[in-house]
Each structure stands twice: as structure tokens, then as C-alpha cells.
C-alpha positions as CSV (number, residue, x, y, z in Angstrom):
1,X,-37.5,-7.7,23.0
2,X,-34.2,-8.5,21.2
3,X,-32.6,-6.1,19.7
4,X,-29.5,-5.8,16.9
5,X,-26.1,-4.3,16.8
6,X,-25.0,-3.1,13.8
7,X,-22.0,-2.2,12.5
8,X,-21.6,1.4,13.3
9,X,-19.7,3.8,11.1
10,X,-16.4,4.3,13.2
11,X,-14.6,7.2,10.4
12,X,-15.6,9.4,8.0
13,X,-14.6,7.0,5.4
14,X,-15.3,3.8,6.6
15,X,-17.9,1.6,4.1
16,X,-17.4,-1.7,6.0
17,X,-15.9,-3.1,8.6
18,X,-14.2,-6.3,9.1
19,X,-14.6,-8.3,12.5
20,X,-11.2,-9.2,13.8
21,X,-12.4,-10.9,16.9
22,X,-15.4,-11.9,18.9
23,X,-14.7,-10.7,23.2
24,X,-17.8,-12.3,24.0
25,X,-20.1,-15.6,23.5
26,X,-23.4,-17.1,23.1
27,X,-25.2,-16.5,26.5
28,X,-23.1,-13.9,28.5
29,X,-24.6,-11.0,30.1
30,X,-23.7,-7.5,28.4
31,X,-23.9,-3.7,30.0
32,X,-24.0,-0.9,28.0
33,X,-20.6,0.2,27.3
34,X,-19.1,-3.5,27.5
35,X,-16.8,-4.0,24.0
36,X,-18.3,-8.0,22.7
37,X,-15.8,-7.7,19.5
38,X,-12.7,-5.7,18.1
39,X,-13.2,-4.3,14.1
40,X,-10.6,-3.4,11.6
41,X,-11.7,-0.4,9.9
42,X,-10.1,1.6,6.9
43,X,-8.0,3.7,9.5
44,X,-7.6,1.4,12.7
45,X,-8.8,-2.0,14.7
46,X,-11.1,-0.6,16.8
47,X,-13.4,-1.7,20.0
48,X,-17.2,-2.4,19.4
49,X,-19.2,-1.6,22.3
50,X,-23.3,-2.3,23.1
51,X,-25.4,0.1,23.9
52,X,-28.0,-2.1,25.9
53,X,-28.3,-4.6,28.5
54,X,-29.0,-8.2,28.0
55,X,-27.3,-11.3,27.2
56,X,-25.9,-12.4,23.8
57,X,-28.3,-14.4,22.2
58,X,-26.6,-14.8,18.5
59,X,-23.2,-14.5,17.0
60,X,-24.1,-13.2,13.5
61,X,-20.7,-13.4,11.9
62,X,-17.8,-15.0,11.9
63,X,-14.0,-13.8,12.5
64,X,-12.6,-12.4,9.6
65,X,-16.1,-11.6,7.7
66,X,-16.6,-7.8,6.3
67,X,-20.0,-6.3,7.1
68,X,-21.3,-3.2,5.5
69,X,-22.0,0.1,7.7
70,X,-25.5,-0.9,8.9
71,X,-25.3,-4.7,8.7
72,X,-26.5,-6.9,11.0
73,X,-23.3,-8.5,13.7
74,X,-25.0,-9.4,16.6
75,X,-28.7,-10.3,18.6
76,X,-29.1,-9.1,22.0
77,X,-31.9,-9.9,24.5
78,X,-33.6,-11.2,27.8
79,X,-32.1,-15.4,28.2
80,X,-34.3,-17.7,27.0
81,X,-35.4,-15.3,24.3
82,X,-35.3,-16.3,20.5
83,X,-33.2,-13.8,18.0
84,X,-35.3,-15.2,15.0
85,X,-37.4,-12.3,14.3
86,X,-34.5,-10.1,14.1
87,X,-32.3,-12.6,12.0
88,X,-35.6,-12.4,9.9
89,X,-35.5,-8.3,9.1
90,X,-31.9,-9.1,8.0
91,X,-32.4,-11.5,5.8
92,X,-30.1,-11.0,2.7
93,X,-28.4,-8.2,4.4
94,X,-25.2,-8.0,7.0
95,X,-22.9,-10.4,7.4
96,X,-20.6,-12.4,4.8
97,X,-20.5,-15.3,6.8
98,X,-22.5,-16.9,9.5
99,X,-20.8,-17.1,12.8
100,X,-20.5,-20.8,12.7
101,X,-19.2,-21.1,9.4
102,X,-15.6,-21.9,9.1
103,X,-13.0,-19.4,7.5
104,X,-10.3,-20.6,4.9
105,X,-7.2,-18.4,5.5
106,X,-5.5,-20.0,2.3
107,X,-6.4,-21.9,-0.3
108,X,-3.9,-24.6,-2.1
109,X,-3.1,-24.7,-5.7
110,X,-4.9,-27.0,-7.4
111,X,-3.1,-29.4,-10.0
112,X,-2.6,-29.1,-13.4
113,X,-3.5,-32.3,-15.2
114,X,-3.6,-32.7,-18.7
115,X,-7.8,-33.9,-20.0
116,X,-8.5,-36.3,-22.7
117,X,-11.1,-35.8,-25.4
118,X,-13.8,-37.4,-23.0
119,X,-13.5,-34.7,-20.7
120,X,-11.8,-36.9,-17.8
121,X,-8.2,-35.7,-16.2
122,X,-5.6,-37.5,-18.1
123,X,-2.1,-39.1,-16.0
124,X,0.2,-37.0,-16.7
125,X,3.0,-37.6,-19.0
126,X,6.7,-38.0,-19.0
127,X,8.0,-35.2,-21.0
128,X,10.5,-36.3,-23.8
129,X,13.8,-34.6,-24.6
130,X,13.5,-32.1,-27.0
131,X,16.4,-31.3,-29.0
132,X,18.4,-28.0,-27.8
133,X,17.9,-26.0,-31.2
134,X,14.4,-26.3,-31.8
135,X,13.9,-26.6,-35.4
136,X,16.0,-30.0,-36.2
137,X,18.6,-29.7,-38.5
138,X,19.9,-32.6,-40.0
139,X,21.0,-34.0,-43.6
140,X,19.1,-35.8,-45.6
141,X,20.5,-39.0,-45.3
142,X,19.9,-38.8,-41.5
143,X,16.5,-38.2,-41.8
144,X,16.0,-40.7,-44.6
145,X,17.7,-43.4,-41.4
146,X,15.6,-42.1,-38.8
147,X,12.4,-42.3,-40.7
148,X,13.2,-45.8,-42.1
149,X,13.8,-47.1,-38.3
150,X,11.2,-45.2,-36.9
151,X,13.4,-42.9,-34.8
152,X,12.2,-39.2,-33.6
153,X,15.2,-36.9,-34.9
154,X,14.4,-34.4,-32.5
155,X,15.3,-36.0,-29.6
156,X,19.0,-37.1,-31.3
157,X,21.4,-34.7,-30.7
158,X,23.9,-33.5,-34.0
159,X,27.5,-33.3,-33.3
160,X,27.0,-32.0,-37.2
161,X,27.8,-28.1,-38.1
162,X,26.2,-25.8,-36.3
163,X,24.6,-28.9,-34.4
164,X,22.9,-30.2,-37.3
165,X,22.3,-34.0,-36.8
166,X,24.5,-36.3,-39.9
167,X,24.9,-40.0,-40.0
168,X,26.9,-40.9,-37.0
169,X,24.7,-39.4,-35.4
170,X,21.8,-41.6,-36.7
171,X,23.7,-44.8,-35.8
172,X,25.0,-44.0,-32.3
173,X,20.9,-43.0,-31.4
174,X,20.1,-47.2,-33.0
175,X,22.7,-48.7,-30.7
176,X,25.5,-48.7,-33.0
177,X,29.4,-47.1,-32.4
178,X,29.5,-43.5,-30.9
179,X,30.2,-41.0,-33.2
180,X,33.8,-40.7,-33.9
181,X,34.0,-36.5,-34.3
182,X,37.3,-35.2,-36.1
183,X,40.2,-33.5,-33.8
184,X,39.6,-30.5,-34.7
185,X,36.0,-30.4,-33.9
186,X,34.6,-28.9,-30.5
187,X,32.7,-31.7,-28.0
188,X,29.3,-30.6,-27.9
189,X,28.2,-30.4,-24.0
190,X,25.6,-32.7,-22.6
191,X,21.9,-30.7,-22.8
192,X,21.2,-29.0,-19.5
193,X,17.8,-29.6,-17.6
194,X,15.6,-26.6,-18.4
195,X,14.8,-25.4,-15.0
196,X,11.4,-26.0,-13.7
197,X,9.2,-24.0,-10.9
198,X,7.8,-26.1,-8.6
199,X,6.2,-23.6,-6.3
200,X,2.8,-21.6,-6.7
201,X,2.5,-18.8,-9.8
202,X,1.4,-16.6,-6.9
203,X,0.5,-15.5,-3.3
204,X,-3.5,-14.3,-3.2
205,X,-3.6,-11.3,-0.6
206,X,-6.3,-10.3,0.9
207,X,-7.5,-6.9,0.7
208,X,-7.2,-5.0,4.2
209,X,-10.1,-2.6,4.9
210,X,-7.1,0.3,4.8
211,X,-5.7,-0.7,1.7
212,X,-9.5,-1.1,0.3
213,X,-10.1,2.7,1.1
214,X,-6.9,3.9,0.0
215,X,-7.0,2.1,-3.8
216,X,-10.4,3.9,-3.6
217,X,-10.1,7.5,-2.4
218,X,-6.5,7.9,-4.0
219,X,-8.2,6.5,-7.4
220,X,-11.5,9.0,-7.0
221,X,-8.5,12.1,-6.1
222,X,-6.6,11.2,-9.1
223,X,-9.4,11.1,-11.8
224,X,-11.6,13.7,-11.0
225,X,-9.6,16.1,-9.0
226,X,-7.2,18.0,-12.7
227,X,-3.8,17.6,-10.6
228,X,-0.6,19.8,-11.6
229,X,2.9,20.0,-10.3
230,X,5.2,22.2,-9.0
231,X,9.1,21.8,-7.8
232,X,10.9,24.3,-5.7
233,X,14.7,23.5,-4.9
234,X,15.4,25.1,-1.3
235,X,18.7,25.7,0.4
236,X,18.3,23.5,3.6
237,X,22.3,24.7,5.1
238,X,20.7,27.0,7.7
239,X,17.6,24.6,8.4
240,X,20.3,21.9,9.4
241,X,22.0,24.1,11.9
242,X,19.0,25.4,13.2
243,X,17.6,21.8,13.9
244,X,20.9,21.2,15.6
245,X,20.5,23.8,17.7
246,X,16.9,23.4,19.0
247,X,17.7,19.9,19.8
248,X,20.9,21.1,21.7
249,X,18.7,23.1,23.6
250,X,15.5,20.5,23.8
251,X,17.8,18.0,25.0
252,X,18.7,19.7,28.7
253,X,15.2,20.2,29.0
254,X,13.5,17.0,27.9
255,X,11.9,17.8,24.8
256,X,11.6,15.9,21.4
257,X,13.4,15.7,19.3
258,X,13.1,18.0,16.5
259,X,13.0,16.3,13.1
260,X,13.3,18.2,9.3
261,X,9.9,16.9,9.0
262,X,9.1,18.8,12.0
263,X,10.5,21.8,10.4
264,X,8.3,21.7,7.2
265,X,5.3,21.0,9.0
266,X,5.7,24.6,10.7
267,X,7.2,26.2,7.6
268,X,3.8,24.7,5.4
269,X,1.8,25.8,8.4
270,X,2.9,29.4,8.4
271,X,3.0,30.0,4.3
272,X,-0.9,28.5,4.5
273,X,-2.4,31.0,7.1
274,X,-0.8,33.4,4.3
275,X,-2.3,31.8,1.4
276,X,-5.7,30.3,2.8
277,X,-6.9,29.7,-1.1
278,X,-4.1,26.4,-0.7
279,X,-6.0,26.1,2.8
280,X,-8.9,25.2,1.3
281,X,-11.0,21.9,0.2
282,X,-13.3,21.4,-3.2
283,X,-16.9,20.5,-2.1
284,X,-18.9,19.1,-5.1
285,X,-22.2,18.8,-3.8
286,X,-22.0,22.1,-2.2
287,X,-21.0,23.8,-5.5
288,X,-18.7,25.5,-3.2
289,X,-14.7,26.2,-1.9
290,X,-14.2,25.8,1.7
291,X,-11.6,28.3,2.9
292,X,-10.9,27.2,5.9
293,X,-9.6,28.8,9.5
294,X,-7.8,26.2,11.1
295,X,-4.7,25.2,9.7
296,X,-5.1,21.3,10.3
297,X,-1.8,19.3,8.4
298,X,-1.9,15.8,7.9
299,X,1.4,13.6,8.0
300,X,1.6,11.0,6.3
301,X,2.7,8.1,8.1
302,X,3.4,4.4,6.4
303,X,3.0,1.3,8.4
304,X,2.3,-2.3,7.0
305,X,-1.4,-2.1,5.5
306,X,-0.2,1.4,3.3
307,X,-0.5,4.6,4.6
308,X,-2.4,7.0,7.7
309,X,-2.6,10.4,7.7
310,X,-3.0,11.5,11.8
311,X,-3.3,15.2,11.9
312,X,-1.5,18.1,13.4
313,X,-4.2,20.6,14.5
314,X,-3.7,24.4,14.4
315,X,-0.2,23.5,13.7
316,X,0.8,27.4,12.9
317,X,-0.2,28.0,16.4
318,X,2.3,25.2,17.7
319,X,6.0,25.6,18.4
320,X,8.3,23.6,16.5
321,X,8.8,21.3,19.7
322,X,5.2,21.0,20.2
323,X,4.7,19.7,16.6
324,X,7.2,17.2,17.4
325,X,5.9,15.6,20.0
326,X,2.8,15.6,18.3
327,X,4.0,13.8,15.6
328,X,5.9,11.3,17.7
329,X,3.0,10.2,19.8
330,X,0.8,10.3,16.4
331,X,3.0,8.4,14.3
332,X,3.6,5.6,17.2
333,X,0.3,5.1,17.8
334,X,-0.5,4.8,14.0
335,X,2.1,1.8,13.7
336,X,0.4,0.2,16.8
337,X,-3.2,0.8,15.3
338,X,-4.7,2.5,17.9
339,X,-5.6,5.8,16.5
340,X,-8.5,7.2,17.1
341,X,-11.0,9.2,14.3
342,X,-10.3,12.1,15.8
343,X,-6.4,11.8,14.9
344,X,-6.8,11.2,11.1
345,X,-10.1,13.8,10.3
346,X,-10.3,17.5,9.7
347,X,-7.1,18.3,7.9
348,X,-6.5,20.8,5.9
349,X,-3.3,19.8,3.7
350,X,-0.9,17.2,3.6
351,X,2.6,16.3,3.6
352,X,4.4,13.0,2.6
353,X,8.0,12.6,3.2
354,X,10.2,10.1,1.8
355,X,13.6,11.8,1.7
356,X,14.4,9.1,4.8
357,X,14.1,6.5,1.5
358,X,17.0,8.5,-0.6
359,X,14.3,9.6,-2.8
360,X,15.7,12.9,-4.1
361,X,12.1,14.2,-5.8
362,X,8.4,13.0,-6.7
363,X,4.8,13.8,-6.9
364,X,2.3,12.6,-4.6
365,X,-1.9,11.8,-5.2
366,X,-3.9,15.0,-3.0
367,X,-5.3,13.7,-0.1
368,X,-9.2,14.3,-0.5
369,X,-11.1,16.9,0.5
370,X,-7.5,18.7,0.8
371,X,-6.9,21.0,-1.8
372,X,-2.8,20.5,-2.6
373,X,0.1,17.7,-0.8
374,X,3.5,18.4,-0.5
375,X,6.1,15.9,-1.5
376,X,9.5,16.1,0.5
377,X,12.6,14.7,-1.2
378,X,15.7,14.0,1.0
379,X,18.3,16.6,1.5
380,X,21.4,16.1,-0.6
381,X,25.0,17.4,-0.6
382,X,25.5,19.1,-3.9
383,X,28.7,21.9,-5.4
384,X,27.0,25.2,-5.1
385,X,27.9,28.7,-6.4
386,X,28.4,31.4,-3.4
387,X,30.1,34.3,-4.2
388,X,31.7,33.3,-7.7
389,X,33.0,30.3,-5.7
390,X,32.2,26.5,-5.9
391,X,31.3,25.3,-2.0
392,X,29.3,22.5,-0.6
393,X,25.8,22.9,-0.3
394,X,22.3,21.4,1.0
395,X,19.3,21.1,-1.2
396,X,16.2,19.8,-0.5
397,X,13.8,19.5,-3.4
398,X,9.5,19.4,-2.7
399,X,6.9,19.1,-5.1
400,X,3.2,20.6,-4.5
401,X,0.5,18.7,-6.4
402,X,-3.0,21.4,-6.5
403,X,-6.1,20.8,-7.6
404,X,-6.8,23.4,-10.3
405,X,-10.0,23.6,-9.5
406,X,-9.0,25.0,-6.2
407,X,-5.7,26.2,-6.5
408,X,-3.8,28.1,-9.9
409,X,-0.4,28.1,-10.6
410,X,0.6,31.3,-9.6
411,X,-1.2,30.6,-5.9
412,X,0.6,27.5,-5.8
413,X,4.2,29.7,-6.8
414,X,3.5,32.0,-3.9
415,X,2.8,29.2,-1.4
416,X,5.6,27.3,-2.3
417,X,7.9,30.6,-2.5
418,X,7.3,31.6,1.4
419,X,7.4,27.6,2.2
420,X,11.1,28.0,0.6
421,X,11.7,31.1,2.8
422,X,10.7,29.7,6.1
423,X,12.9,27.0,5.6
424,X,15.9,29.1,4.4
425,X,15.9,31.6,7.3
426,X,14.2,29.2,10.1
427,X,14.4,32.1,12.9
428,X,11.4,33.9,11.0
429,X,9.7,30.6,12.5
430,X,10.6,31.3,15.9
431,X,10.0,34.9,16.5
């Protein structure tokens, strides 16, 4: 009996998939377990393995079509045996594309032509000069000699006032002697070209599956979870020596190395097993808050398609080594897509850092189901007041954008205020 593969739902995001390549053709023999295609998800390109024996009796789709969770990609069965009767249940349903159908990867402009009254495409025309000023001025007795011989005026250039086209001007457009323009007057400079673009008026991209889900969740966090801002300035002078110390140290005995980012991620994981209402997600069709007991944080990570959000779990548990290693092998594999679900689902808060980009200070969209997201700016040198003095300082400005239905104001204060002094006095993250 021949049986279908579907596309299987590979995150807890996914809506569709998009097959990247077919490992298989019409006619091999298949085990259970053996991978026949690769899939781009929302997250990661991903392996799609059968669950049966039997041979590959039909190629549904082609490379490069999207299928919807559910929908039809392949017909398995015994050789000889006809996939019609499964192709039949589908029918309407699954693939974007047959297998055999080709795939345009880009489509040429097509040309502008001008169309006559009848409808058909005119040739095009040779555009005319047009004179530099627009609106023609000229005197009357120039007009009066370009109307009489049948002359357009607007494409004779004045050497007149102001440009404005007189007599000579007239005569030297008929064939007659050039204008003879007094000494004192300026010569007017030949009309330049306007400049015309040859190319394209744009590039058509593609939507990725990632950058699909993104536009969607981000756009579903921003207008139905009530967002609200708050900016804390901390004094990042003893963070920077603390981080050159652990790496001293990590060095001689082979660890990462220890990054600021690293150093938030602890100082965030800390101040939320202290404040487990910003530790918390907004479930609608529950009517309820999940507080939850795991401190799970996300990092965000950018790489071509937009952005991934691997997770570091029970980070408060971690060492500040630990988290960086983490991190390293996460972000890696999240450039080389080859996450896996577990590494992007379950967390609990997010951070987004772009102080690497000299961006001293901005807001950031929550991460859904998470509750609040922490934006890091970079750490700048800045006069500071110590002891009635003015001495360099370090500052580091973040911004946490809450959900208010989870999270108030002063919650968010408090959260943000132990954040600040985990970062100020990084030894209470050690001990």
C-alpha cells in the first residue's frame, strides 16, 4: 500500500516548510530513518527523514517549493506500485509546485514601450531636447519668428536675460549667423545630458521561511503585547577588569573566552531567579501567567536570513565560563544553520546586544511567549564625577522592553536595579 510523507512540523513555530533539496529519486529503495530531502524551516535547514520502508514512487514537489505543515512531499511504496490514489486524497492540497515543474530563480524586467490608441505597443520615440528652464521665456518678437517658420521655441536655447530666448536667437536656430552676445555678457554653457538609469527599479527578494516567521511573530508581539520602556545607565569600570581577569585566568586553562555579553547573560540570570514575575510568559488561551522555574535566556544571534535566538538553559546555575562556551558553540552553529529545536525553544527572556555596532542605546520588540527583552548598548568612555573630581569612566546603557500585562513598572525598576548591581560589583556573581 503506498503511503505519504508529509511535511512534519520541525519547531514550535514552523507553518511551512520549504524543500531545499531532493537526496533521493524516483525508484530508490528507502529504510526508515534514511533522510530523501533537506527543508529550510523558520529556524534552520533541516534533514527529512522516512519512517517506512519501500521505494520512492513520486517526487511531489519541486526544489525551492514551500509546503504547509501536513502537505503532501512525497509517495512511498512496493516497486511497480502506482502513487495515484494517494496523489488523489491530496488533491488541491500540499505542494506549490509539481516536482517536474521548472523553478524561475529570477524574473527579467520587462520593457516599457509606449501603446497607441489601438491598444498595440508603439516604437518608441526619440526624445527631443527640452529647453533647460522649463517654462520658455522669450520676447515677443521671437515667438512671433518661431511661429511664422514653424519652429518649436522650446527646444532653442536664449542667450537673452535670465536665459530668455530674443531674436538672434531665433535666427541662429533657422540656419542664419550665430548670435553675436555683447562682452560683457556671460556664455551660457552647452545643456548637460540629464542622466538616465538604465538598470532595474528594483531587486525582488524572496521571502526566507526565517524572515517569514520573524515579520510575523515580531508583528503579532508588537501589536497586541502593550510594550513599555525602561533605561538604566550602569557603571561597567569594574565589569571590564573583572572580564580581564577571568580571561587571564581561563586562558592557562583552556577556557572561553569570556565576553561582556557573557557577563549580562549571568547578571540577567541571577536578578530573574529574584524577580520570577519578569521570568514569566503571558498565555492567552490559558487566561493565565506562567511563572516559570527554569531560568532559560535566549541570545539573540544575527546571521544572513535575520535573526535566531539559541537558548542558554538554567543559565543562573552556570558559571560565567560555562555560559560562554555555550554561547560560542550556539552562536556558531546558528551562522552554519544547523541548530537544532531544542537550541532555540523554552526560553524564558531575551537579550539582544548591539553595542559591537557602536549603538550606544535602543529598544527592542519582546520575544514571544517571553515576558520582557533586554537591549544592550555598547560601553562608552565618558567624564564622570568621583569624589568632586572629573575622571574617565565606563557606561554601558540597556533598555528592558515588558509586557504590561505581565510585568509593571516598578517590577521592571527592581529587575533592572539588581541587573545594574551584578554588573557593577561582578564578584557578587562569583561567590
Amino acid at each position: 500500500m503506498a503511503i505519504a510523507v508529509e511535511m512534519p512540523k520541525m519547531s514550535d513555530t514552523m507553518e511551512e516548510g520549504v524543500l531545499v533539496s531532493w537526496l533521493a529519486e524516483e525508484g530508490d529503495a528507502v529504510s526508515a530513518g534514511d533522510v530523501i530531502a533537506q527543508v529550510e524551516t523558520d529556524k534552520a535547514t533541516m534533514d527529512l527523514e522516512v519512517y517506512d520502508d519501500g521505494v520512492l514512487l513520486k517526487k511531489v514537489v519541486a526544489e525551492g517549493a514551500s509546503v504547509p505543515i501536513g502537505g503532501l512531499i512525497a509517495v512511498l511504496g512496493s516497486e511497480g506500485e502506482s502513487a495515484d490514489d494517494v496523489l488523489a486524497q491530496y488533491a488541491g492540497g500540499g505542494a506549490s509546485a509539481p516536482a517536474d515543474a521548472p523553478t524561475e530563480s529570477a524574473t527579467e524586467p520587462a520593457p516599457t514601450s509606449k501603446v497607441s490608441g489601438d491598444g498595440a505597443a508603439a516604437e518608441p520615440q526619440e526624445a527631443i531636447a527640452v529647453h533647460p528652464n522649463g517654462d520658455v521665456k522669450a520676447s515677443p518678437l521671437a515667438r512671433k519668428m518661431a511661429q511664422d517658420a514653424g519652429l518649436d521655441i522650446a527646444t532653442v536655447i536664449g542667450t537673452g536675460p535670465d536665459g530668455r530666448v530674443v531674436k538672434r536667437d531665433i535666427q541662429a536656430a533657422l540656419g542664419g549667423v550665430a548670435p553675436t552676445i555683447a562682452a560683457t555678457a556671460m556664455p551660457r554653457p552647452a545643456p548637460m545630458p540629464a542622466p538616465v538609469f538604465s538598470g532595474a527599479e528594483f531587486e525582488s527578494v524572496p521571502l526566507s521561511q526565517m524572515r517569514k516567521t520573524i515579520a510575523r511573530r515580531l508583528a503579532e508581539s508588537k501589536f497586541t503585547a502593550p510594550h513599555f520602556y525602561l533605561t538604566i545607565e550602569v557603571d561597567m569600570e569594574n565589569a571590564v577588569s573583572a572580564r580581564k581577569s577571568i580571561n587571564e585566568i581561563g586562558e592557562a586553562r583552556g577556557d572561553s573566552k569570556v565576553s561582556f555579553n557573557d557577563l549580562i547573560t549571568k547578571a540577567c540570570a541571577m536578578a530573574l531567579k529574584m524577580h520570577p514575575a519578569v521570568n514569566s510568559s503571558w498565555m492567552e488561551a490559558e487566561g493565565a501567567i506562567h511563572r516559570h522555574n527554569r531560568v532559560n535566556v535566549a541570545v539573540a544571534v544575527a546571521i544572513d536570513e535575520g535573526l535566531v535566538t539559541p537558548v542558554i538553559r538554567d543559565a543562573d546555575l552556570k558559571t560565567i565560563t560555562q555560559i560562554a562556551a555555550e554561547t560560542k558553540d550556539l552562536a556558531g552553529r546558528a551562522r552554519e544553520r544547523k541548530l537544532d529545536p531544542s537550541d532555540w525553544e523554552g526560553s524564558t527572556f531575551t537579550t539582544s546586544n548591539l553595542g559591537m555596532f557602536g549603538i550606544e542605546e535602543f529598544t527592542a520588540i519582546i520575544n514571544p511567549p517571553n515576558a520582557c527583552i533586554l537591549a544592550i548598548g555598547s560601553i562608552i568612555d565618558v567624564p564622570v564625577v568621583k569624589d568632586g573630581a572629573v575622571v574617565p569612566g565606563k557606561r554601558m546603557r540597556v533598555t528592558l522592553s515588558c509586557d504590561h500585562r505581565v510585568v509593571d513598572g516598578a517590577t521592571g525598576s527592581a529587575f533592572l536595579g539588581d541587573v545594574k548591581r551584578f554588573l557593577e560589583d561582578p564578584v557578587r556573581m562569583v561567590v
